[in-house]
KOLSE-731169 format. One record per residue (C-alpha): y, z, x; residue in three letters. Coordinates in steps of 0.001 Angstrom, whole numbers, plus 524288, in hexadecimal, padded with zeros to 5 digits. Layout:
(r (Y,Z,X),ALA) ...
This chain:
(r (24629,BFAF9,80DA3),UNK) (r (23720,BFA7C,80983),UNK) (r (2332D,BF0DA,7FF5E),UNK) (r (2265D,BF3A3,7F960),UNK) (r (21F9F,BEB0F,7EFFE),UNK) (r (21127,BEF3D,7F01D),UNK) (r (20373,BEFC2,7E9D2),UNK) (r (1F7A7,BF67B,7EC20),UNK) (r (1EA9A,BF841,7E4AB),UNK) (r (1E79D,C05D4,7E4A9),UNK) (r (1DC16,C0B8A,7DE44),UNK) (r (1E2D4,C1102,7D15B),UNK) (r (1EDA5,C0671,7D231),UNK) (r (1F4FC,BFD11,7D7F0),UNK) (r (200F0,C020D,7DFA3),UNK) (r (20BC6,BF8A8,7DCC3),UNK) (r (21863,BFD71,7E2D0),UNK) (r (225F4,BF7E8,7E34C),UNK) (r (22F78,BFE7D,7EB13),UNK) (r (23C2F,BFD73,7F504),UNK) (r (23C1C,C08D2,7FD52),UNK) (r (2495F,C0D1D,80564),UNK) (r (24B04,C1088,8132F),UNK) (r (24AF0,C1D86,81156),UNK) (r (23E92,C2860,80A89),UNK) (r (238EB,C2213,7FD1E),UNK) (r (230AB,C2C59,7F682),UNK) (r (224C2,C28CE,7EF37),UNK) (r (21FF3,C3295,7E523),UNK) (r (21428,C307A,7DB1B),UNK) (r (20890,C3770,7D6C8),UNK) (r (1FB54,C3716,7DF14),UNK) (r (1F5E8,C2B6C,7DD7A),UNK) (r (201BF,C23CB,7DC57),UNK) (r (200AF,C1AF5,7E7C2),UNK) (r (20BE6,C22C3,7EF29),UNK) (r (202FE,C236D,7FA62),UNK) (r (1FC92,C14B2,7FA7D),UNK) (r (20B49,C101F,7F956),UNK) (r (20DA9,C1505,8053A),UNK) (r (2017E,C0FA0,80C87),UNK) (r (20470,C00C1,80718),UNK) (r (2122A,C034B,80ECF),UNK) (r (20C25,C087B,819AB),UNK) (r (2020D,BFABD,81A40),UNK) (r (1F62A,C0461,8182C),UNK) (r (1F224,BFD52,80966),UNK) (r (1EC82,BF00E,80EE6),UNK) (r (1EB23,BEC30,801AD),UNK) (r (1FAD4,BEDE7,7FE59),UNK) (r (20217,BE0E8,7F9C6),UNK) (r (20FA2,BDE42,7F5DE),UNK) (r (21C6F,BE09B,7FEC2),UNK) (r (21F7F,BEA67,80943),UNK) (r (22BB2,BE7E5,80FDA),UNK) (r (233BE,BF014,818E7),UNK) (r (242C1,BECC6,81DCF),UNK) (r (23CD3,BDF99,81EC0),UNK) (r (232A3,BE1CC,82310),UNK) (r (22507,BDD38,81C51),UNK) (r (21925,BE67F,81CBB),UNK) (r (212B2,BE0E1,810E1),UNK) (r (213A3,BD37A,809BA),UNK) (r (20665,BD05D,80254),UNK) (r (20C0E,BC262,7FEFD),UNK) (r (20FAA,BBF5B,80B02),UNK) (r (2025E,BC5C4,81503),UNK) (r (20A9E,BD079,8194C),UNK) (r (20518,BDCFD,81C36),UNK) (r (20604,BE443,8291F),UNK) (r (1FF85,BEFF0,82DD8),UNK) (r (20454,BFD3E,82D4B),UNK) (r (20617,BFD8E,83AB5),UNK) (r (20F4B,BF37D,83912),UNK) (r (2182F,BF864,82E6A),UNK) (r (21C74,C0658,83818),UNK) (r (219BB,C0E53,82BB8),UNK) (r (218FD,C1DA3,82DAD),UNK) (r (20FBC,C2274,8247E),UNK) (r (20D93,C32A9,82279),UNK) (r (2022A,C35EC,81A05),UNK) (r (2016B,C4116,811F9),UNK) (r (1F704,C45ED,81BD8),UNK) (r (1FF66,C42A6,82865),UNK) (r (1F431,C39FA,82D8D),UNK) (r (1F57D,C41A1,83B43),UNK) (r (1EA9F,C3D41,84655),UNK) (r (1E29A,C4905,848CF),UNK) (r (1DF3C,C449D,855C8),UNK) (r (1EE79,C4391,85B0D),UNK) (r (1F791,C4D7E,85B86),UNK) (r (20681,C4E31,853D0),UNK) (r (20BE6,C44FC,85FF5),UNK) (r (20010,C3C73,85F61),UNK) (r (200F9,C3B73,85201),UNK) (r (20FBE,C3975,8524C),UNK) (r (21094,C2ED6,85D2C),UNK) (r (20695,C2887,8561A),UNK) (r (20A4B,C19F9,8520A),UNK) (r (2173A,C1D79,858AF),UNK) (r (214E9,C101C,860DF),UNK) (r (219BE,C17BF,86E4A),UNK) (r (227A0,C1A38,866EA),UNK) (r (22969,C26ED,86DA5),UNK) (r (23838,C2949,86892),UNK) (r (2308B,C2892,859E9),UNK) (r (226D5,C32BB,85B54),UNK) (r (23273,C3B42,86142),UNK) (r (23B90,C3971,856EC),UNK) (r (22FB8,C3C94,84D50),UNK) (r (22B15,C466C,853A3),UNK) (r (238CE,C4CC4,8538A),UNK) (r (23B77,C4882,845BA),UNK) (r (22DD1,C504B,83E2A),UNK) (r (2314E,C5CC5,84AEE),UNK) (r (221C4,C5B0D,84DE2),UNK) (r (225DD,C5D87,85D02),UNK) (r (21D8A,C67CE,85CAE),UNK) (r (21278,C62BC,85588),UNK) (r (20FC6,C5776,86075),UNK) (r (204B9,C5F00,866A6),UNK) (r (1FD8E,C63A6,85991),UNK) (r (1F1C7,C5BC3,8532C),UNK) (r (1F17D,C58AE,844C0),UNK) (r (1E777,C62AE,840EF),UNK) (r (1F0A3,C6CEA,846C8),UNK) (r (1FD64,C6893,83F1D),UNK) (r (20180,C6E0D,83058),UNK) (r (20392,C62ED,82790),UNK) (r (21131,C6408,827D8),UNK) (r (21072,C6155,837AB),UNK) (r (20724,C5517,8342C),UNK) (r (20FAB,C5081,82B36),UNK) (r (21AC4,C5154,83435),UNK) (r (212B4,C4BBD,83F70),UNK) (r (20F1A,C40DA,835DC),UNK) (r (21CF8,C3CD2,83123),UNK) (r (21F9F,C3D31,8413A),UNK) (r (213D8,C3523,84578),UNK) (r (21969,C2A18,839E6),UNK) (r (227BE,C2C64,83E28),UNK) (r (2232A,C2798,84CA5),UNK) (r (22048,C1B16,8485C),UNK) (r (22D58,C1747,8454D),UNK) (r (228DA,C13B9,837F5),UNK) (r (23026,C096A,82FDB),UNK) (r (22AD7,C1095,8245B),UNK) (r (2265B,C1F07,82271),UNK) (r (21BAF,C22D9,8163D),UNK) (r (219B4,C2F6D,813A5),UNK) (r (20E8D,C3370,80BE9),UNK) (r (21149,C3F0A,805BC),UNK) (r (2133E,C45C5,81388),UNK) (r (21544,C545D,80F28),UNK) (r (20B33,C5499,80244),UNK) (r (1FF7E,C5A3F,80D78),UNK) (r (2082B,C65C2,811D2),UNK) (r (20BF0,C73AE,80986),UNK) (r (21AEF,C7563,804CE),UNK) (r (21D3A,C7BC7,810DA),UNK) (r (21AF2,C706D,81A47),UNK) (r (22075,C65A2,8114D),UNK) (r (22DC4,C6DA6,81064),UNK) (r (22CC8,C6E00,820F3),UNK) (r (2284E,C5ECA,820B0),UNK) (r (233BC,C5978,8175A),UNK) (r (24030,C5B75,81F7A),UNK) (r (238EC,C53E0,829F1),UNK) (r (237CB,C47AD,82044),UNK) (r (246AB,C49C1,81CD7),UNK) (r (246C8,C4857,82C9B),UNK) (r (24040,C3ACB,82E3D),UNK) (r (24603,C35E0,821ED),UNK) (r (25521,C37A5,8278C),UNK) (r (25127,C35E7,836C6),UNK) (r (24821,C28B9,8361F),UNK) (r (24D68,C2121,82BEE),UNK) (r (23F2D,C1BE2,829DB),UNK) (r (23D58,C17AA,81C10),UNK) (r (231AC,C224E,81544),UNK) (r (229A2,C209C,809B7),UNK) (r (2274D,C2D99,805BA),UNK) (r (21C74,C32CD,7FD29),UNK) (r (21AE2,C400F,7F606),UNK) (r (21BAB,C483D,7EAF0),UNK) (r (226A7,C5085,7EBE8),UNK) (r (232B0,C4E0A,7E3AC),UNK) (r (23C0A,C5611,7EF7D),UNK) (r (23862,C4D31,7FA5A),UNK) (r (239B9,C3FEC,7F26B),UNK) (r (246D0,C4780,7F04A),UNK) (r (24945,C4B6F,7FDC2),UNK) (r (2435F,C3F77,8066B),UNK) (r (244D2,C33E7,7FCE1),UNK) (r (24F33,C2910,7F9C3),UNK) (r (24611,C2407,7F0A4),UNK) (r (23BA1,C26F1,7E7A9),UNK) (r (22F83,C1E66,7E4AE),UNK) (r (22615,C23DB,7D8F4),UNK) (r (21805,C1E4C,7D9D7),UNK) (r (20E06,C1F71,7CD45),UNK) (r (2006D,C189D,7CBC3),UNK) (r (20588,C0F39,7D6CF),UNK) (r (212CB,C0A76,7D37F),UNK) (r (22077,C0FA8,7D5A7),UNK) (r (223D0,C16ED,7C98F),UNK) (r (23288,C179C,7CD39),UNK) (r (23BB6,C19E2,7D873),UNK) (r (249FD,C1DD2,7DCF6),UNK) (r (2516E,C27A0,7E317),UNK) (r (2473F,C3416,7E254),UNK) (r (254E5,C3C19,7DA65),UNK) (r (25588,C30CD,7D16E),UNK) (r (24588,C31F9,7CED4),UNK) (r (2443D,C4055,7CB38),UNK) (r (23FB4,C3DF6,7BBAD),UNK) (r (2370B,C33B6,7C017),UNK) (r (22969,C36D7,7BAD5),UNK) (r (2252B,C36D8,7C7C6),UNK) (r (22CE3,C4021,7CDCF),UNK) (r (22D23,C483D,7C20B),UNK) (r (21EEA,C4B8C,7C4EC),UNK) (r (221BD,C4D49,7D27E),UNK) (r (22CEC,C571D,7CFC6),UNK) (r (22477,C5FB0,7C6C0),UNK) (r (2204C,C6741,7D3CE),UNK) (r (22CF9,C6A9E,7D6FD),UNK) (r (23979,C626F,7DD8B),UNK) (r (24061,C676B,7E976),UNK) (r (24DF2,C62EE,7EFBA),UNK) (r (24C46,C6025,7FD52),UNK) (r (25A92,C5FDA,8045A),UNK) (r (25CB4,C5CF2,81284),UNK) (r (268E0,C663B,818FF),UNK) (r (26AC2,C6CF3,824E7),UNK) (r (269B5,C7B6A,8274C),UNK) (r (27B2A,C8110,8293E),UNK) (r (27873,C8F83,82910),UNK) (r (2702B,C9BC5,82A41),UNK) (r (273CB,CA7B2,82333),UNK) (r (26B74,CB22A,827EF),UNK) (r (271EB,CBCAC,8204A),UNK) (r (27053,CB5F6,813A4),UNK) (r (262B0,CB129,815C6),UNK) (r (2694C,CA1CE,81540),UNK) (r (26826,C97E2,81C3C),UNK) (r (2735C,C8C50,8180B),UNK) (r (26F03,C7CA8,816B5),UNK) (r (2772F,C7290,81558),UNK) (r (27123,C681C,80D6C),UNK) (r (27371,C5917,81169),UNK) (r (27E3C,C552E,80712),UNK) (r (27E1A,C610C,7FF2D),UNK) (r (280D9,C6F01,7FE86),UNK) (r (27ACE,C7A8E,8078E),UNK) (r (270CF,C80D0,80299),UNK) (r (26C5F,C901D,80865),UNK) (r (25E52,C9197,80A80),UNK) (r (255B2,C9D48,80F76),UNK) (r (25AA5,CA252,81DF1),UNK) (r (2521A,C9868,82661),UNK) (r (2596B,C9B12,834A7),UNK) (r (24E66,C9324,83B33),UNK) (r (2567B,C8764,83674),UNK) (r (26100,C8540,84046),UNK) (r (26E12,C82B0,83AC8),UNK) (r (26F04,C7458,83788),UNK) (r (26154,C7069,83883),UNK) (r (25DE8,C667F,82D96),UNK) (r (25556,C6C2E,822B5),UNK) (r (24F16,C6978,81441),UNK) (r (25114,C71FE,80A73),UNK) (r (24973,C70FF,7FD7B),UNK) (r (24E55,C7827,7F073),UNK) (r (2426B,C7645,7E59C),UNK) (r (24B13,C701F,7D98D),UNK) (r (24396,C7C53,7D23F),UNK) (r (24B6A,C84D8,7DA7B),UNK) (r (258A3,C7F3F,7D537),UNK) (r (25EE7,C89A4,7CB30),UNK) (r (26908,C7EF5,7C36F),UNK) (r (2763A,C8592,7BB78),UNK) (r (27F3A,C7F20,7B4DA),UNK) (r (2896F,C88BD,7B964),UNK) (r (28EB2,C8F28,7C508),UNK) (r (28564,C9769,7CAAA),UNK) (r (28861,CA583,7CE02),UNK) (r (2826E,CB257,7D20F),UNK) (r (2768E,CAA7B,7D5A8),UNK) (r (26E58,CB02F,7E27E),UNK) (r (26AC1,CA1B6,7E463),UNK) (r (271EF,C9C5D,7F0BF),UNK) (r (273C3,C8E1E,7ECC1),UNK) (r (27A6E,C88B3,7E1F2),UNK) (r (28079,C7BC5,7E0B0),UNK) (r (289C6,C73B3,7D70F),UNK) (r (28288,C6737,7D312),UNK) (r (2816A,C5D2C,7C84F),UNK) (r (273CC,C59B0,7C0A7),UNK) (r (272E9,C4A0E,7C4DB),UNK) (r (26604,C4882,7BC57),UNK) (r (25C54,C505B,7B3FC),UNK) (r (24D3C,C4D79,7B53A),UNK) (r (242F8,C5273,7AF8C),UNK) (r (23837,C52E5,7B8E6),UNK) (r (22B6E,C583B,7B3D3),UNK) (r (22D00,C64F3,7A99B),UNK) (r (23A31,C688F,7B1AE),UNK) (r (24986,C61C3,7B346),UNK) (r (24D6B,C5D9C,7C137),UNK) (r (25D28,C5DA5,7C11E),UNK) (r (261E6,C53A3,7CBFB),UNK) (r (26F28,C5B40,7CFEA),UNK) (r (2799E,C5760,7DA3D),UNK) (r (280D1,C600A,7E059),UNK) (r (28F12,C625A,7DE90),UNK) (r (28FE0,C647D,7EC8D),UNK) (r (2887A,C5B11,7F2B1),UNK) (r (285B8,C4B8F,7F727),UNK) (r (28167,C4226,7EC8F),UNK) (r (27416,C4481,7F037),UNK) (r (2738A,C5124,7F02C),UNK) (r (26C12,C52DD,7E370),UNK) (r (2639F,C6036,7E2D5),UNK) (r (25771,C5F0E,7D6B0),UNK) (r (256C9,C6C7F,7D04F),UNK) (r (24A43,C6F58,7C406),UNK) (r (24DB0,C7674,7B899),UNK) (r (2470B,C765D,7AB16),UNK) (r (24AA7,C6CA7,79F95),UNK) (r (24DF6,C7A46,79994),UNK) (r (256EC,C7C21,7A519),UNK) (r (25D5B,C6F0F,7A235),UNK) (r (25FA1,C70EA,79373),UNK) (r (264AC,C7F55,79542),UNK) (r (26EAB,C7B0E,7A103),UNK) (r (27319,C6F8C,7983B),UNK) (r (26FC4,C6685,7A579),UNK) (r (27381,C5852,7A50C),UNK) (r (27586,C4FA3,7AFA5),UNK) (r (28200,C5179,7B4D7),UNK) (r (281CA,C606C,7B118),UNK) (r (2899D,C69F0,7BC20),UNK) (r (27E2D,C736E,7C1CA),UNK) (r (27E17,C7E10,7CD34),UNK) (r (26F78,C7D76,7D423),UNK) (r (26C6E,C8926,7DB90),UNK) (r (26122,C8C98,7E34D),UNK) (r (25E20,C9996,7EAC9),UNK) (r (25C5F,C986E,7F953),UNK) (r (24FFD,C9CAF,7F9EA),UNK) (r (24C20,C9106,7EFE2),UNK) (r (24FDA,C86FC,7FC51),UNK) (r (245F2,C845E,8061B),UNK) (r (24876,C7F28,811A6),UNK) (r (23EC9,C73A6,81476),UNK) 
């Protein structure tokens, strides 16, 4: 548990921020300018001229009252810029084993976890930004970190790259067990990577909670106006070459059949992402529909975020958390007759799943 009770002057304002962060991701969203990114340089002991309280599991990294304030090299904070922050002059091990203190078994296990193996050899300069990135999150996984900020890690690379980038921070959220203060401006991986949601404006926390429970916040609402994707974790059952399929089994919920990818071996661990555009929502059985997947669910919650709807639906089928976000129009909504608690089928072609 992180307790946070701190203040800094900042040119346009003074950041005042209030929070109790969990062991596992929090997400921090906000507009530019917002203080998302000083926030996490007061945790990281980088803002000399923070005050209040920062304490973690006991221990004390900050208490103005009392003449505490350590270093950051004292607080084992991993910190991932939005740039990476590689060295130029070292190479991906250099950079990796960097800070590592001589803990060989930790730049190992990181350099297993990000799959940079073959990287090691390269230089920055020759490295895509999803590689840096990836080198990056290893170099602060090596330090054993008691806390991991990361600054908007996949805003510097194209769709593309983020897509290959996510499932890896799935990875070191379920292998480490390190907690991660996670900034960015994506709605799906708040959704995907997040226990909890914190929403910054003009330098104070404009609300927070479970990133589901959040979704009409104003904040998010702006957010979500470029589009909201599920992100669900599964593991790859089949390939159907005949039928062009390939079969994943999503943790706690249904299968789901995506494009034929047979490069994915049979129960490798994957990410698939469905855009909640892509959702088609009836309020009846569907038949005589080309579309592959369709699934019984129940609308949970109905909100309007930006000129569109987002229905909150669980499935029938499904764990409790197991809820899938499908857009529609308010016109959608009236002609459906859609309340919460309304009995809908969502299906999705397979070639509307991507597999991240």
């Amino acid at each position: 548990m992180i307790d946070v009770r701190v203040e800094l002057p900042l040119p346009r304002f003074t950041l005042r921020v209030e929070v109790r962060l969990g062991a596992g991701v929090t997400a921090i969203m906000g507009p530019s300018g917002s203080g998302k990114t000083s926030f996490l340089e007061a945790l990281a002991g980088l803002r000399r001229q923070a005050r209040g309280l920062i304490a973690l599991d006991g221990s004390t990294w900050l208490h103005s009252s009392k003449g505490i304030a350590l270093p950051p090299e004292a607080r084992r904070v991993g910190y991932v810029p939005q740039d990476a922050g590689l060295f130029p002059h070292l190479t991906a091990l250099g950079n990796v084993g960097f800070g590592a203190r001589g803990e060989v078994s930790a730049v190992e296990t990181a350099i297993d976890t990000l799959e940079i193996r073959g990287l090691l050899h390269r230089y920055p300069t020759s490295l895509s930004g999803g590689e840096k990135q990836r080198v990056a999150l290893a170099r602060a996984l090596a330090t054993r970190p008691r806390l991991l900020l990361l600054d908007e890690p996949l805003a510097s690379v194209d769709v593309a790259l983020r897509e290959r980038v996510l499932p890896y921070l799935v990875r070191i959220r379920d292998e480490w067990s390190v907690p991660c203060v996670y900034v960015t401006h994506n709605v799906g991986e708040a959704l995907a990577l997040a226990e909890r949601l914190v929403l910054f404006r003009d330098g104070h926390v404009e609300a927070q909670g479970p990133p589901l429970e959040l979704l009409g916040a104003p904040g998010v609402t702006r957010a979500a106006e470029s589009g909201i994707e599920n992100l669900l974790a599964g593991r790859v059952v089949a390939h159907d070459a005949n039928g062009g399929v390939t079969r994943v089994q999503l943790d706690g919920g249904p299968s789901v059949s995506i494009p034929l990818v047979p490069e994915r071996p049979t129960g490798a661990r994957v990410t698939v992402a469905i855009r909640a555009e892509d959702l088609l929502v009836a309020v009846e059985p569907v038949r005589g529909l080309s579309a592959r997947n369709v699934y019984p669910a129940r609308v949970i919650a109905i909100e309007r975020t930006g000129v569109d709807v987002t229905l909150r639906c669980a499935l029938t089928d499904a764990g409790p958390d197991a809820a899938w976000l499908a857009r529609v129009t308010p016109s959608a909504v009236e002609a459906l007759g859609l309340t919460t608690g309304s009995t809908v089928w969502l299906a999705v072609k397979s070639h509307s799943v991507r597999l991240v």
